[in-house]
C-alpha positions in Angstrom: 90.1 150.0 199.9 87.7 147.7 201.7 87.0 144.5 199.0 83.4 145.8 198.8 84.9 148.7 197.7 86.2 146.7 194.2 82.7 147.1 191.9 84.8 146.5 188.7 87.0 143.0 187.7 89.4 145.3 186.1 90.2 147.1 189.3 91.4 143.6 190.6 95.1 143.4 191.4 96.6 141.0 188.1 93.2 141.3 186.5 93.3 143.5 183.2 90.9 143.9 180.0 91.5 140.1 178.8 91.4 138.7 182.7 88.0 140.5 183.3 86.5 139.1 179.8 88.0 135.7 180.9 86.2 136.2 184.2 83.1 137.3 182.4 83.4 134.6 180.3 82.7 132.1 183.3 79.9 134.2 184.9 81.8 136.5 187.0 80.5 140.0 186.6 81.6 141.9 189.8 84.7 141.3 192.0 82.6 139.2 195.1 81.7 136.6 192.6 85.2 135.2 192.8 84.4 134.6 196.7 84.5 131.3 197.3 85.1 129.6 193.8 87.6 127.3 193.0 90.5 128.4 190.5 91.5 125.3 189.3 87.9 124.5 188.6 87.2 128.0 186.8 90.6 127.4 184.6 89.0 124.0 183.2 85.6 125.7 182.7 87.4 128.5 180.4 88.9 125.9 178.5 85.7 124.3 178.3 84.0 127.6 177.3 86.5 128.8 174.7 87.5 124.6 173.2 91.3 126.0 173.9 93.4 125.1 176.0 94.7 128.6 178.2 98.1 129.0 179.7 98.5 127.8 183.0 99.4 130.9 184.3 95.7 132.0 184.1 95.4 129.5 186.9 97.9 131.8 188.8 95.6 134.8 188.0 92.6 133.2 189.1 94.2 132.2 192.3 95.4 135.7 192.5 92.3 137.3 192.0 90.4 134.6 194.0 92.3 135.1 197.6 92.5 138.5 197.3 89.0 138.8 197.5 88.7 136.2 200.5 90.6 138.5 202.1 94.3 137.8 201.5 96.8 140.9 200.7 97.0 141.6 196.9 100.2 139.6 195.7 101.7 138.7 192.1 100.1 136.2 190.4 103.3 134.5 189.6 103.7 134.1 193.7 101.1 131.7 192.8 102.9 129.7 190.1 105.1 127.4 192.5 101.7 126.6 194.2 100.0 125.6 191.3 103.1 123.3 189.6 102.8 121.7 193.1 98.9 120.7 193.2 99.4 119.7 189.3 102.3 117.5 189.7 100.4 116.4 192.7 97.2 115.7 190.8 99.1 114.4 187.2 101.2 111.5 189.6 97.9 110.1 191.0 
């Protein structure tokens, strides 16, 4: 499938009922809203949204769901996780 092919979040790969209400949650309603946003910036606004801190593996989702639709091939979100403990451990030692 073409991405503009992907009208529904749920037909995301990783992205299932409670992804696609987290991604409503933020304002996303169809798969090309994720073009272009920021993951780690989308996790913090959930938590923001919901007053709860989420698992950080939702950050792996949104990165995911987010370079998929930029183009990359459709991968795991836990391919993502090594990549994310990076840029945090990164960001926390600053």
């Amino acid at each position: 499938m073409d991405r503009s092919d992907y009208t529904e979040l749920e037909q995301l790969p990783n992205i299932g009922p409670a992804g696609a209400g987290d991604l409503r949650l933020l304002g996303i309603a169809v798969p090309v809203d994720l073009i272009g946003r920021d993951p780690y910036e989308m996790y913090q606004n959930l938590c923001t949204i919901t007053n709860q801190r989420h698992d950080p593996c939702v950050i792996d989702v949104f990165i995911a769901a987010v370079r998929f639709m930029g183009g990359d091939e459709a991968k795991p979100w836990w391919f993502y996780t090594p990549e994310r403990k990076a840029k945090l451990g990164q960001a926390e030692s600053r």
